[in-house]
Structure formats: structure tokens, C-alpha cells
PAZAMI-200421 format. One line per 2 residues: number of its first residue (from 1); for each residue x, y, z of N, C-alpha, C, O, CB. Coordinates in steps of 0.05 Angstrom, whole numbers, plus 5000, padded with zeros to 4 digits. Glycine has a CB too. Example, Ala and Ser with C-alpha at 12.3 -4.5 7.8 and 13.67 -1.06 7.14 Angstrom:
BEGIN
1	5264 4886 5156 5246 4910 5156 5264 4934 5156 5285 4934 5169 5226 4911 5181 | 5257 4955 5142 5273 4979 5143 5258 5001 5157 5268 5023 5161 5282 4988 5114;
END
This chain:
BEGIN
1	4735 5081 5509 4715 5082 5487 4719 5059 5468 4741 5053 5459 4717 5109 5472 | 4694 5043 5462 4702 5020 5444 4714 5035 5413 4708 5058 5406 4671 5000 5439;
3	4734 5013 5397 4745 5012 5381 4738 4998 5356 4735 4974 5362 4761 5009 5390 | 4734 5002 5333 4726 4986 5315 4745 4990 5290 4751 5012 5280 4696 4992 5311;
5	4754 4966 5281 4767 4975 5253 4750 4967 5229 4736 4947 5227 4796 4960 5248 | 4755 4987 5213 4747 4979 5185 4763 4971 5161 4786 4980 5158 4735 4999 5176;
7	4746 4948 5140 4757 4941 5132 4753 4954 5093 4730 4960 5088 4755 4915 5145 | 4766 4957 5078 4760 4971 5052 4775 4966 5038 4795 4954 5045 4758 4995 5049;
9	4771 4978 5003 4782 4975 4985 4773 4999 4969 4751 5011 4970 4779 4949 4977 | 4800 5007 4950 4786 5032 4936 4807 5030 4908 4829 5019 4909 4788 5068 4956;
11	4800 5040 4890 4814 5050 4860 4827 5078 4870 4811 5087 4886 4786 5057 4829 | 4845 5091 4870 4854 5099 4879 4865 5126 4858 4882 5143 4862 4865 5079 4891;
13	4847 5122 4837 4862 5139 4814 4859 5167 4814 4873 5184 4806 4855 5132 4787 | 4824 5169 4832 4816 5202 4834 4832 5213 4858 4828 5235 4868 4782 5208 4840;
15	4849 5196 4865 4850 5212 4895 4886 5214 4903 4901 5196 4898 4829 5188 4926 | 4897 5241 4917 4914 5243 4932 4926 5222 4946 4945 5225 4961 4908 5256 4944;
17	4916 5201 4941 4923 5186 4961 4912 5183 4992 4901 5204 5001 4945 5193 4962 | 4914 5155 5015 4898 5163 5037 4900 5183 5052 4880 5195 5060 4898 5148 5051;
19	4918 5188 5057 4918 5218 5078 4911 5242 5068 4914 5251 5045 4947 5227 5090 | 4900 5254 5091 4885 5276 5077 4910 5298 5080 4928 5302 5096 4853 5285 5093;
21	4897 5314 5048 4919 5339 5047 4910 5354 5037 4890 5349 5022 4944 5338 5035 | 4921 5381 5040 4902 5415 5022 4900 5407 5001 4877 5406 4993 4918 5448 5016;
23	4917 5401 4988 4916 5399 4949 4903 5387 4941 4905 5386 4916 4936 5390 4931 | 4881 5370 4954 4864 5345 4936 4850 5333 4957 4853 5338 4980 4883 5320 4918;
25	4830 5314 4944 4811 5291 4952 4818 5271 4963 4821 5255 4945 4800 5281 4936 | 4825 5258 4991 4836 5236 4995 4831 5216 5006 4837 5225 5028 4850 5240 5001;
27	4824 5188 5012 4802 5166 5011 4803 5177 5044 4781 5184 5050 4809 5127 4998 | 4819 5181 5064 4803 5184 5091 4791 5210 5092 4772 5212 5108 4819 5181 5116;
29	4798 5229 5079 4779 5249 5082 4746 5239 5075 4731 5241 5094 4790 5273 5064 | 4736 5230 5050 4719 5211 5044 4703 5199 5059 4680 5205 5064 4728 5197 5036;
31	4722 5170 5070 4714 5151 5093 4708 5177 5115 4684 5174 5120 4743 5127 5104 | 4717 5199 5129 4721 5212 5145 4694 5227 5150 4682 5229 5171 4743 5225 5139;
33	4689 5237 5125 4674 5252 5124 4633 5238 5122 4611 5248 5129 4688 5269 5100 | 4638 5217 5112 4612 5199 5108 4609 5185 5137 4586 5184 5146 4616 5173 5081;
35	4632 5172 5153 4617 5165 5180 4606 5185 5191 4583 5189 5197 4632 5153 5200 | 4630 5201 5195 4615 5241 5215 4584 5244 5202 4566 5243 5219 4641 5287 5199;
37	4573 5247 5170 4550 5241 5177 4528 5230 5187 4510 5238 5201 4548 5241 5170 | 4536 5205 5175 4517 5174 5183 4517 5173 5219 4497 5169 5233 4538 5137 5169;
39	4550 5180 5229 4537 5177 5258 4531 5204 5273 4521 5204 5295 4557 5159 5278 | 4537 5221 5263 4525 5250 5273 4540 5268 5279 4536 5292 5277 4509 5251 5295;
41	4563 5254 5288 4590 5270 5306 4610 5261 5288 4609 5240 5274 4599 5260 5342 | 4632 5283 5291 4658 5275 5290 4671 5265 5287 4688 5276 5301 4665 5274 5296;
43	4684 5244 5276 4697 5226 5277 4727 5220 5266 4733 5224 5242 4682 5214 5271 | 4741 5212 5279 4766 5217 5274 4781 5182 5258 4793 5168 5274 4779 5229 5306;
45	4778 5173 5233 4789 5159 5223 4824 5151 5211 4832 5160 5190 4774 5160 5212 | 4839 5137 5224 4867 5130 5228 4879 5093 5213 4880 5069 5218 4869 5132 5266;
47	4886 5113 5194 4894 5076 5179 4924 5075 5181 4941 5090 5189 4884 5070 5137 | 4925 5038 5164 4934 5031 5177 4963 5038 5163 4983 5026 5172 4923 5008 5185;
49	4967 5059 5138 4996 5067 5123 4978 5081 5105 4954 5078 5102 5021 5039 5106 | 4995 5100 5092 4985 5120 5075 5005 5107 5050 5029 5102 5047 4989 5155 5087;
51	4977 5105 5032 4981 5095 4997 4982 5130 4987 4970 5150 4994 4944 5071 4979 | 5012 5123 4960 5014 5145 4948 4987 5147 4928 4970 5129 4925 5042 5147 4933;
53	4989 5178 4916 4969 5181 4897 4964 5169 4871 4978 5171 4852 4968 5202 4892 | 4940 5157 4874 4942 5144 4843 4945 5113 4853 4945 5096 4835 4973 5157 4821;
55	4949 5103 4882 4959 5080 4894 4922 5070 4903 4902 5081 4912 4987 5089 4923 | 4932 5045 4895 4897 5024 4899 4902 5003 4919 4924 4990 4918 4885 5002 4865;
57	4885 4998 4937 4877 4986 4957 4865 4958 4956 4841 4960 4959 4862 5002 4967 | 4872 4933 4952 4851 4910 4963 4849 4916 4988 4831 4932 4991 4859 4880 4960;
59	4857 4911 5006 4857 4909 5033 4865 4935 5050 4889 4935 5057 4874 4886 5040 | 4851 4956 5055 4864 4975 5077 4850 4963 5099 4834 4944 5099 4859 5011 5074;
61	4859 4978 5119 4846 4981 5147 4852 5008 5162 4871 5023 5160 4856 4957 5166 | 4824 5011 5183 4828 5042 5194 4817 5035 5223 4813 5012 5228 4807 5070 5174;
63	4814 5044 5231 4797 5051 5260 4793 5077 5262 4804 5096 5252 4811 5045 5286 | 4768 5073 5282 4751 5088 5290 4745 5088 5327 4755 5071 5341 4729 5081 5273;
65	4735 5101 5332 4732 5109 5369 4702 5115 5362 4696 5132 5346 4754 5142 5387 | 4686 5101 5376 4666 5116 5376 4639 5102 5410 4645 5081 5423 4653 5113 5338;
67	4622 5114 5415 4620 5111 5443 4588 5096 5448 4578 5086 5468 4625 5145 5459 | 4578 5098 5425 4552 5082 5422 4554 5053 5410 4550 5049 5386 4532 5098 5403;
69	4560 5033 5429 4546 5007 5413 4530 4995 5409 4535 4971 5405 4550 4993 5413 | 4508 5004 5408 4479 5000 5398 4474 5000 5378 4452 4991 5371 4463 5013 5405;
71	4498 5012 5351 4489 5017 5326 4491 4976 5315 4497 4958 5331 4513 5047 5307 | 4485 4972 5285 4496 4947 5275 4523 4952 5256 4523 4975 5247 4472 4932 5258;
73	4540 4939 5252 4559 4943 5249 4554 4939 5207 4566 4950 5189 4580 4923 5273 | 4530 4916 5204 4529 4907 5188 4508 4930 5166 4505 4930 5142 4524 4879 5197;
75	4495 4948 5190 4486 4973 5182 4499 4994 5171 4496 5001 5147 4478 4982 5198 | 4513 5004 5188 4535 5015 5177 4553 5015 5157 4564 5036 5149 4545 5015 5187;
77	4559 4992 5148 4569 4983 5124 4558 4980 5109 4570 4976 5088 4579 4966 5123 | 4529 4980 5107 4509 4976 5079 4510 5018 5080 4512 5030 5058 4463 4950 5086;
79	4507 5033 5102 4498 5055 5102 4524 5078 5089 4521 5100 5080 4488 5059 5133 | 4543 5065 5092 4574 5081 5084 4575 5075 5057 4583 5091 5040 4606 5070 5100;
81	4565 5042 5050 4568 5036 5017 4554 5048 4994 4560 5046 4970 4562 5012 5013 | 4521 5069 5016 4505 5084 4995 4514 5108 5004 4498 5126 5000 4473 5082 4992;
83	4528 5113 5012 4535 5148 5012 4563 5148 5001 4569 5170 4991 4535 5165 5048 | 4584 5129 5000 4604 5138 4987 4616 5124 4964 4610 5101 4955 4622 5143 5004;
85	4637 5145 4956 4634 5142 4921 4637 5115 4906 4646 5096 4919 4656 5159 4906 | 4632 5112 4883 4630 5072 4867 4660 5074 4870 4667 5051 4866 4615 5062 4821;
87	4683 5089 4875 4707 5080 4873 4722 5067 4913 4742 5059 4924 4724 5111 4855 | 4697 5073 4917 4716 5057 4948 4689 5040 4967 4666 5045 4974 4735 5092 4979;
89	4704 5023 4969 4679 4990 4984 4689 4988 5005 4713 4984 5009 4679 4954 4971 | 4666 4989 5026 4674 4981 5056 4667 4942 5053 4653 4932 5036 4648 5004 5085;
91	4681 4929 5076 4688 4904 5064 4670 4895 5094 4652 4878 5091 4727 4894 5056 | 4673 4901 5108 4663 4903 5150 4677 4916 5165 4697 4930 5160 4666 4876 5170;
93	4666 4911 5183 4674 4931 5203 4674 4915 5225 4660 4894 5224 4657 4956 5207 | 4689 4922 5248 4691 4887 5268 4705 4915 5291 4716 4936 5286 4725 4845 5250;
95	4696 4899 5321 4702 4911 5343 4720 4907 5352 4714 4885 5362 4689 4911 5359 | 4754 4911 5359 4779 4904 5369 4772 4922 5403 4757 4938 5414 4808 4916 5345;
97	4797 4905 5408 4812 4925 5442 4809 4945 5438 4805 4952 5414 4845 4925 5453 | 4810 4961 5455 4809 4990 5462 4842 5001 5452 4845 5018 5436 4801 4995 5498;
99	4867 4985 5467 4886 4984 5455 4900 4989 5422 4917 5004 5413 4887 4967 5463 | 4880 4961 5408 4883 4966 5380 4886 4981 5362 4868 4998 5362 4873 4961 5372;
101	4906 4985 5339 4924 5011 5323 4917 5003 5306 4924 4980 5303 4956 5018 5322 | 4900 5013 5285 4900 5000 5250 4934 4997 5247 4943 4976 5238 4884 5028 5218;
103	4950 5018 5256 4981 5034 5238 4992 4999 5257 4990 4975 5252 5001 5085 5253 | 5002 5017 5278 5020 5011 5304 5016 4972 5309 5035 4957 5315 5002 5035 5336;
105	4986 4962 5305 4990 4937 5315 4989 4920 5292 4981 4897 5295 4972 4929 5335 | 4996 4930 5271 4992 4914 5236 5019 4898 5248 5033 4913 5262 4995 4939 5195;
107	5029 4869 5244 5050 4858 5244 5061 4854 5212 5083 4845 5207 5046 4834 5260 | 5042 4862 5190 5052 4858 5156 5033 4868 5141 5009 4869 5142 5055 4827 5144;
109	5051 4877 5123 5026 4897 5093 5042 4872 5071 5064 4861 5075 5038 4952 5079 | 5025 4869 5050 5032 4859 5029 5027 4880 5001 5005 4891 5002 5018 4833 5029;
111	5038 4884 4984 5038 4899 4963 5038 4887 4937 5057 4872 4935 5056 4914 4966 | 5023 4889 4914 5034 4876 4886 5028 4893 4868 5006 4904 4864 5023 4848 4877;
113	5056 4895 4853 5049 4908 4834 5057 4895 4801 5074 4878 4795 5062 4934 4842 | 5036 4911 4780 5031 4903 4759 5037 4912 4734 5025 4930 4724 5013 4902 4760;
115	5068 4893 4714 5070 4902 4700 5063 4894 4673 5064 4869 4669 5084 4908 4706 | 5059 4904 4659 5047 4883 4631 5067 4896 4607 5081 4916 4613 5006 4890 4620;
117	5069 4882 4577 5086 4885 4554 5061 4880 4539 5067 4870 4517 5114 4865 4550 | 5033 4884 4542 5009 4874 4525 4982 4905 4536 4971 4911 4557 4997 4830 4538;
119	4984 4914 4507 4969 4939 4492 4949 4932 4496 4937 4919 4479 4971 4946 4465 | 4938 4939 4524 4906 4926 4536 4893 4954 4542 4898 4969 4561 4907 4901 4569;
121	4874 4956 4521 4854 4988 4534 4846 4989 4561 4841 5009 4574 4824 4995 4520 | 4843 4961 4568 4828 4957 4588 4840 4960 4615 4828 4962 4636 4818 4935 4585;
123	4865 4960 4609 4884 4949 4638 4898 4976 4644 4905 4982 4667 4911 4920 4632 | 4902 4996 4617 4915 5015 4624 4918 5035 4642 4937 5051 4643 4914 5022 4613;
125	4899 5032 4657 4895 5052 4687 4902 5035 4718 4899 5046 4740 4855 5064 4690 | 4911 5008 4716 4917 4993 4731 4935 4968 4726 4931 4946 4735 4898 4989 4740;
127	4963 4979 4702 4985 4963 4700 4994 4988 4698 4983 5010 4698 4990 4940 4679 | 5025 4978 4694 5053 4992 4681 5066 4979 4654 5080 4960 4652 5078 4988 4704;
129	5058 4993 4637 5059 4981 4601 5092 4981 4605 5098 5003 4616 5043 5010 4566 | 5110 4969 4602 5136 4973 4596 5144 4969 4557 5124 4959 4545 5152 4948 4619;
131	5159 4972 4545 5162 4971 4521 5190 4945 4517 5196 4937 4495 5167 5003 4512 | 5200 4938 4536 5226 4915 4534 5196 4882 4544 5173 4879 4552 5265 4925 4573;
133	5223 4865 4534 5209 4846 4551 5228 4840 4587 5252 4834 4589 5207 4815 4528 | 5215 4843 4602 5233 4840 4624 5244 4811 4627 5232 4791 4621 5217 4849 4648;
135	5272 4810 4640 5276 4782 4648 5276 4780 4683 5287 4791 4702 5307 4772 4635 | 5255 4757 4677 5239 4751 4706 5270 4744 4723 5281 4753 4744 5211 4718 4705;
137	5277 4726 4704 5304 4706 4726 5327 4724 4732 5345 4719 4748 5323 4675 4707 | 5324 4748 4717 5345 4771 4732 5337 4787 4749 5353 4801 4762 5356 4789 4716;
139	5312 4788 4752 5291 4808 4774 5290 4792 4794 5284 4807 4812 5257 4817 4764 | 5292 4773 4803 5283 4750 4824 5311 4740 4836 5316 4736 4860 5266 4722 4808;
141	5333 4738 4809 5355 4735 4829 5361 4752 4846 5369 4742 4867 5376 4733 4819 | 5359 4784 4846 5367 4813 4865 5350 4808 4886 5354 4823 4906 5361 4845 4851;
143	5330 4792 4888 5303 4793 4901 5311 4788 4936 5302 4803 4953 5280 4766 4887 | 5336 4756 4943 5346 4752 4960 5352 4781 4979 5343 4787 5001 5364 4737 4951;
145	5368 4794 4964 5386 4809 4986 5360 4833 4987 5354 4835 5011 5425 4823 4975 | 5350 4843 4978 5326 4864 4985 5316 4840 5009 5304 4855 5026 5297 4874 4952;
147	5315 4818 5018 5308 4805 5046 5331 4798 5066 5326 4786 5087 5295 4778 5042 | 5347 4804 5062 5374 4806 5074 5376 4832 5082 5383 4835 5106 5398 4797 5056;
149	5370 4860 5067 5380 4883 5078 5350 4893 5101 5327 4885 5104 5390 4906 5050 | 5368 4914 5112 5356 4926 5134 5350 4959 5130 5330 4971 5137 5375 4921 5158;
151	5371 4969 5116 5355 4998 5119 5355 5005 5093 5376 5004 5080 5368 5024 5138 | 5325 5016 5078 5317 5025 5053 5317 5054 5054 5298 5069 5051 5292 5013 5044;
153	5343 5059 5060 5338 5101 5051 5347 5100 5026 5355 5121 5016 5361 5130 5070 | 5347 5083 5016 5364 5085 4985 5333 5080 4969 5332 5079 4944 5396 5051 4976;
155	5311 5078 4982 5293 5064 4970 5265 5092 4981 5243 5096 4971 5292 5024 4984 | 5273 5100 4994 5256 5125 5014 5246 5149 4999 5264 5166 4995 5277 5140 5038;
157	5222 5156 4989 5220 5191 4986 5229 5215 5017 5220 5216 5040 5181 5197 4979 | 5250 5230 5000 5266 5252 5012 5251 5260 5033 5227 5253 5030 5271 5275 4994;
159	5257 5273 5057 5243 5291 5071 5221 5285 5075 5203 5299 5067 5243 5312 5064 | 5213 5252 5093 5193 5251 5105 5203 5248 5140 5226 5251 5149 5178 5229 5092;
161	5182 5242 5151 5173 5250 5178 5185 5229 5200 5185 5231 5224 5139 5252 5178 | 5193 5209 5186 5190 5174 5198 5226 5180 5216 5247 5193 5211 5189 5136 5160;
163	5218 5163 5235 5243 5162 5256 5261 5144 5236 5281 5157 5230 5236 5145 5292 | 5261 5123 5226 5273 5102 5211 5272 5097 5191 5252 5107 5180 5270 5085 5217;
165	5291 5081 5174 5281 5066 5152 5289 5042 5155 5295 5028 5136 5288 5075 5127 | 5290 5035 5176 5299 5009 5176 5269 4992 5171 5248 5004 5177 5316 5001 5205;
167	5267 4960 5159 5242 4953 5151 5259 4926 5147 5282 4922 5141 5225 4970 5125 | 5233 4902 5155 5246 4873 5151 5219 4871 5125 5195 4877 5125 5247 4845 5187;
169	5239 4856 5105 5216 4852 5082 5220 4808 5090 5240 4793 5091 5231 4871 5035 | 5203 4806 5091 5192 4772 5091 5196 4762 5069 5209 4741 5070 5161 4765 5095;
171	5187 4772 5044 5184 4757 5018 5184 4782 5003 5176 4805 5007 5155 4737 5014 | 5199 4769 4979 5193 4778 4954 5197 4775 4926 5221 4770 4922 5198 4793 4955;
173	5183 4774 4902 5193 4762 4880 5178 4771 4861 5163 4790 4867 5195 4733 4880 | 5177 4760 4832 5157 4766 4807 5159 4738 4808 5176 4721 4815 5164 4787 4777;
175	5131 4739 4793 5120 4717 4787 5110 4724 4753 5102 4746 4746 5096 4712 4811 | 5112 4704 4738 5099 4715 4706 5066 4709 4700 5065 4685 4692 5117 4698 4678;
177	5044 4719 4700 5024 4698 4689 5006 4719 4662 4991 4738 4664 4999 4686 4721 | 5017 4699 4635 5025 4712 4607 5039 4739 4607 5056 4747 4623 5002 4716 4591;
179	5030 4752 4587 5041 4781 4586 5043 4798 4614 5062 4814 4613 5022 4798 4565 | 5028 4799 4639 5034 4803 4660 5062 4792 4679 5068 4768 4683 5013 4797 4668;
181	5076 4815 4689 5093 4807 4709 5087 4817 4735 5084 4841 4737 5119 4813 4703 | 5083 4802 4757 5067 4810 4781 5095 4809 4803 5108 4788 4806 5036 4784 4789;
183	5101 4831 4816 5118 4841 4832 5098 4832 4858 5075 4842 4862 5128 4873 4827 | 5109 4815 4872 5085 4819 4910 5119 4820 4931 5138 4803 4934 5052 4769 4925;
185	5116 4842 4940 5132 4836 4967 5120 4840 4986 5103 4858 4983 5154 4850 4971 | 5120 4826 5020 5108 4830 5045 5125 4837 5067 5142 4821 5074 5095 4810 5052;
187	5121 4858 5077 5138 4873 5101 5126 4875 5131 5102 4875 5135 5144 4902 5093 | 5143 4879 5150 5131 4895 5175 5119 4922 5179 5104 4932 5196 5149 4897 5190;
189	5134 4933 5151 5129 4963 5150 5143 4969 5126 5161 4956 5116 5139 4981 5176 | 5130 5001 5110 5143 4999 5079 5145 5035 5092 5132 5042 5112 5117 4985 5040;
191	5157 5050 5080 5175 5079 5076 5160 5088 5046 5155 5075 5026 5217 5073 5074 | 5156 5118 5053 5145 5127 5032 5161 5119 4997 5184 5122 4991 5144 5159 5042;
193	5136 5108 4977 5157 5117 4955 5168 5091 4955 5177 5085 4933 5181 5143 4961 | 5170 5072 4973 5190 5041 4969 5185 5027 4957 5202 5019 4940 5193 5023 4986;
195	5157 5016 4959 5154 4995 4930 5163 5003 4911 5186 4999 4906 5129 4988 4920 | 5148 5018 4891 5146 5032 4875 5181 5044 4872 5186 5054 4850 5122 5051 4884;
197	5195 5043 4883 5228 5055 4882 5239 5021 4877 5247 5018 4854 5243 5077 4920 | 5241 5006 4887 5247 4974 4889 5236 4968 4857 5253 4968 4840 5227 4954 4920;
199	5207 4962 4848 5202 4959 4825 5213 4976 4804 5215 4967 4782 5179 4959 4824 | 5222 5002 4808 5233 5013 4785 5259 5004 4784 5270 5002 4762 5230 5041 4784;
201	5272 4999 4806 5301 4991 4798 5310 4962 4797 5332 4953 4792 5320 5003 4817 | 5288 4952 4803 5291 4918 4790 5281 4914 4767 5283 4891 4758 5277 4896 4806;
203	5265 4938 4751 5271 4939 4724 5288 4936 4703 5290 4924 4682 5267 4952 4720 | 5309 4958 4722 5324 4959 4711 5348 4935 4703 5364 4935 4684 5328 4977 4721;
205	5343 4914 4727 5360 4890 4726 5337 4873 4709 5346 4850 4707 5369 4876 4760 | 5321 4874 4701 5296 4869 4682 5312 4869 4642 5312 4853 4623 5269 4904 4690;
207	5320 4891 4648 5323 4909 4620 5357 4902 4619 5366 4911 4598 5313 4949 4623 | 5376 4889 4636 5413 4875 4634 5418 4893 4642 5441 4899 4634 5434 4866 4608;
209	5408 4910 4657 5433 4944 4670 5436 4943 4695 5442 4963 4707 5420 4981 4666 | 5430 4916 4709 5437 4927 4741 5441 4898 4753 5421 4890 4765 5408 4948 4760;
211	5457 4886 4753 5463 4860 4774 5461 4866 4802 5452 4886 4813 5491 4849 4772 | 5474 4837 4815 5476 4837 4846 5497 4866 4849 5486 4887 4853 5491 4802 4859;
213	5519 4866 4848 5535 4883 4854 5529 4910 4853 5540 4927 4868 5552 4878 4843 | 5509 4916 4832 5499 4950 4825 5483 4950 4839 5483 4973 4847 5487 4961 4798;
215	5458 4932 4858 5449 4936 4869 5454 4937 4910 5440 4944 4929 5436 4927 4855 | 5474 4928 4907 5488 4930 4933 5502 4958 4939 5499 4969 4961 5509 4907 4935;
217	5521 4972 4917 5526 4996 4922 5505 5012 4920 5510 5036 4923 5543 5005 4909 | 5475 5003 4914 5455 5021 4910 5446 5024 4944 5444 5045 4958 5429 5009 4885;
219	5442 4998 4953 5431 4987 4971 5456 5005 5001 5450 5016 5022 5430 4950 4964 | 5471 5001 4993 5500 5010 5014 5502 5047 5016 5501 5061 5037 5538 4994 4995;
221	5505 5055 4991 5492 5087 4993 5474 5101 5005 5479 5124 5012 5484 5093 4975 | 5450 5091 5010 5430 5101 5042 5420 5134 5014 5409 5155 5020 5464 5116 5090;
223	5427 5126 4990 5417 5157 4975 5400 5153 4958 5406 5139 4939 5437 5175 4959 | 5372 5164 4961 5356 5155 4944 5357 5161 4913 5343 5152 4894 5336 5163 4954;
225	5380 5180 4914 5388 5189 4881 5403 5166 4861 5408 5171 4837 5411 5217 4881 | 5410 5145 4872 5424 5126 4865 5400 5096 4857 5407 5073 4851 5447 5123 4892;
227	5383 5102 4859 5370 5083 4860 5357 5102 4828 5360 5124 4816 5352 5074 4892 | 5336 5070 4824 5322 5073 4798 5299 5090 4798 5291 5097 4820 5314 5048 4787;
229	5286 5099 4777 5274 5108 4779 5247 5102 4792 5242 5080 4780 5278 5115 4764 | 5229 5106 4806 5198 5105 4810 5177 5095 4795 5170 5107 4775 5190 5126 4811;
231	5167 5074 4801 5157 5067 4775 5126 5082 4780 5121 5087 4804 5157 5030 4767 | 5110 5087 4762 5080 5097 4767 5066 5083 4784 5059 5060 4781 5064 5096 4745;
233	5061 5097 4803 5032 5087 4819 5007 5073 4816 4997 5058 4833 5022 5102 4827 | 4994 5081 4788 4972 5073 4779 4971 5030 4781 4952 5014 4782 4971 5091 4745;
235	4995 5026 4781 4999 4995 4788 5004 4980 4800 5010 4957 4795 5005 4987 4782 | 5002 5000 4830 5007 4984 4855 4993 4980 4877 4992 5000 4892 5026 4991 4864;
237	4976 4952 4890 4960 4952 4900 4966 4946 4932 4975 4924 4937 4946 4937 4887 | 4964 4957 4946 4965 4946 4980 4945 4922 4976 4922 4927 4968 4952 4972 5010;
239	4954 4894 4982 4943 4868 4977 4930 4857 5005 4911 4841 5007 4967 4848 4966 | 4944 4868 5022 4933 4861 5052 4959 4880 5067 4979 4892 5061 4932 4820 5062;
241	4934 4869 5099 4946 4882 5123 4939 4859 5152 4918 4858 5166 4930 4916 5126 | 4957 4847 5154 4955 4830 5178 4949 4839 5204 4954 4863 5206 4976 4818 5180;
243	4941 4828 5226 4942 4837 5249 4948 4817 5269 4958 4800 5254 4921 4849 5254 | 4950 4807 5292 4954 4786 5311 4922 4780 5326 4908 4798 5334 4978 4798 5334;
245	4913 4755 5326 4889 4746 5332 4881 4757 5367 4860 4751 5377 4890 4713 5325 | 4897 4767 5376 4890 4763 5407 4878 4804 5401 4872 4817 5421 4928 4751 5436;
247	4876 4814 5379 4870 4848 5381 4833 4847 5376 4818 4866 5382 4891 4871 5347 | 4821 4820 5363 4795 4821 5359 4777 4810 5386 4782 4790 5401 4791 4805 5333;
249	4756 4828 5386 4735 4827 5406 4710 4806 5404 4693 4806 5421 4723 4854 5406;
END
């Protein structure tokens, strides 16, 4: 059956997060529920990592299975953008292999997250206000070995489902531009809770409380109780999701 991925973006503040769950509203239930109309049947939508709640999207991706290609693809995307809600934008939609995994054939997610020291009405639902001023050149030095290490259970929410935590991170750093400090790291794969666990405790080397060495016994412990705290969701965006050129049709 042909394969198509989609491409989107959403604010992420009304919702559970992507995966769908009893307790709440969640962007694939959404996406899920607006194709099954538009195309009549069923449809079973599969992305490509599940964002926590309160977690915002530039770039997701999902796939779909579906058995008619006669529809326009460019239809569909104008037809999903008037039926579902002003907080989530389909971007296109493009036909891959039959093979093709939104999850399974992503080779990198990029993530950035946003913190500010500047009392902006405007920003408050999509930064992290901190009250110190952070020091960048102490957040960036720890930055190395978070690309040196290999397994983030020290960095993991408890009692999930995943065979591993092992994860190769490519890059990572803050960058300052004014009162904003912009956290971007890019991985093969991220563990529930990781960014967001990494930014809170490179805060803390932010604020003079955690050097190289505090973060190596953090890093060497495999316990997520040892690590910093979580920073809020409301300021962390999935920035992209790569794939390998030989999966498009």
C-alpha cells in the first residue's frame, strides 16, 4: 500500500502531547481524526517521536498508509488546514517507499530550547523566564562530554517502554541572541524527558553549582534522581527531523 509522510507544525500548549492518551487531547489524535474524515476511512497516523505535553513542533513528521492515489496531495493539505485547529499547520505531504518509518528511518531530530532573563508578556507561553543571569561559557563548556557520552538514563523519565538509552548526540551548545539563551542539541534519537532533563541541569552549571566533574558523576550514575531538575516544556521546540534521500518517491 503506498506510503506518504506528512509534514507539520503545532503550538503545543493545549495538548497532551503527540501520542494519543485517555487523559487529554493529543496532536495525533487530531491529525488522526481529521484525515479518517476527509478520506472516509480509518486511518492510522505514526510519527516520527512523541513531544511531551506542553512540547511545540517546527518540524514533525508522520506517515500514513493509504490505498487510493488519485487524491492531490496538495488537496489534502489545503483540506486538513480547514478542518483542523489554528494551533497545528500541515507543511506537505510527499509519497516515500512502502518501506519508509516517520519513527524507525529518521537518521536525526534537532531540538531548541528557549530561555530568556527579559519580562516579555509576549513570549511567556514559549520561553523559560529564569531569574539569575546564566553563564553561557559554563553551559557550553559541559556541552563536549554530553557528545562524548553514550547512555542518558541519568537524563531518562522513569518507567518507560524503550529497550535502551543509549543515544549519539552530534551537536550541542547555547548560543546567546540578547536576553535570549537558545539551547539546540541534534541526535539519532532522544529518551523521554531528555532535553528538557540536560537543559535543567546545565542550568544549573549556568547558576556556578555544577562543573565538569558534577556532571560526570551525574552522567556515570545511570539515576535519573541525580540529575537536575526538568526544565518546563512550554520552551522546547522539535526544530527538525531528517531522513536519508534514497526513502522519497
Amino acid at each position: 500500500m503506498p506510503r506518504y509522510f506528512i509534514t507539520l507544525s503545532y503550538n503545543g500548549k493545549n495538548y497532551v502531547g503527540w501520542q494519543i492518551q485517555p487523559n487529554g487531547i493529543s496532536i495525533q489524535q487530531k491529525l488522526q481524526e481529521a484525515i479518517s474524515l476527509i478520506l472516509r476511512s480509518e486511518v492510522d497516523i505514526v510519527g516520527a517521536g512523541r513531544t511531551d505535553a506542553g512540547v511545540h513542533a517546527c518540524k514533525m513528521v508522520a506517515h500514513f498508509d493509504w490505498y487510493d492515489e488519485s487524491f492531490s496531495n496538495e488537496d489534502l493539505v489545503f483540506k486538513l488546514n480547514s478542518l483542523l485547529p489554528k494551533d497545528i499547520a500541515i507543511k506537505s505531504i510527499k509519497k516515500v517507499k512502502p518501506d519508509a518509518h516517520a519513527r524507525f528511518s529518521a537518521i536525526s531530530r534537532t531540538y531548541k530550547y528557549y530561555v530568556t532573563t527579559d519580562k516579555n508578556p509576549f513570549l511567556n507561553e514559549l520561553t523559560n523566564r529564569v531569574s539569575f543571569i546564566p553563564d553561557i561559557d559554563k553551559m557550553n563548556a559541559l556541552c563536549p562530554l554530553l557528545i562524548e557520552t553514550e547512555d542518558f538514563s541519568s537524563f531518562s523519565k522513569l518507567h518507560t517502554d524503550v529497550k535502551t538509552n543509549i543515544c549519539k548526540i552530534e551537536f550541542a551548545g547555547w548560543e546567546r541572541e540578547g536576553n535570549m539563551y537558545v539551547f539546540k542539541i541534534k541526535a539519532d534519537r532522544f529518551l523521554r524527558n531528555m532535553v528538557r532533563a540536560i537543559v535543567g541541569t546545565l542550568l544549573e552549571a549556568g547558576r556556578g553549582r555544577l562543573d565538569e566533574r558534577g556532571l560526570r558523576r551525574i552522567i556515570d550514575a545511570k539515576n535519573r534522581q541525580v540529575a537536575g531538575d526538568s526544565a518546563p516544556g512550554n520552551a522546547l521546540f522539535l526544530e527538525d527531523v531528517q531522513y536519508p534521500e534514497y526513502i522519497w518517491v
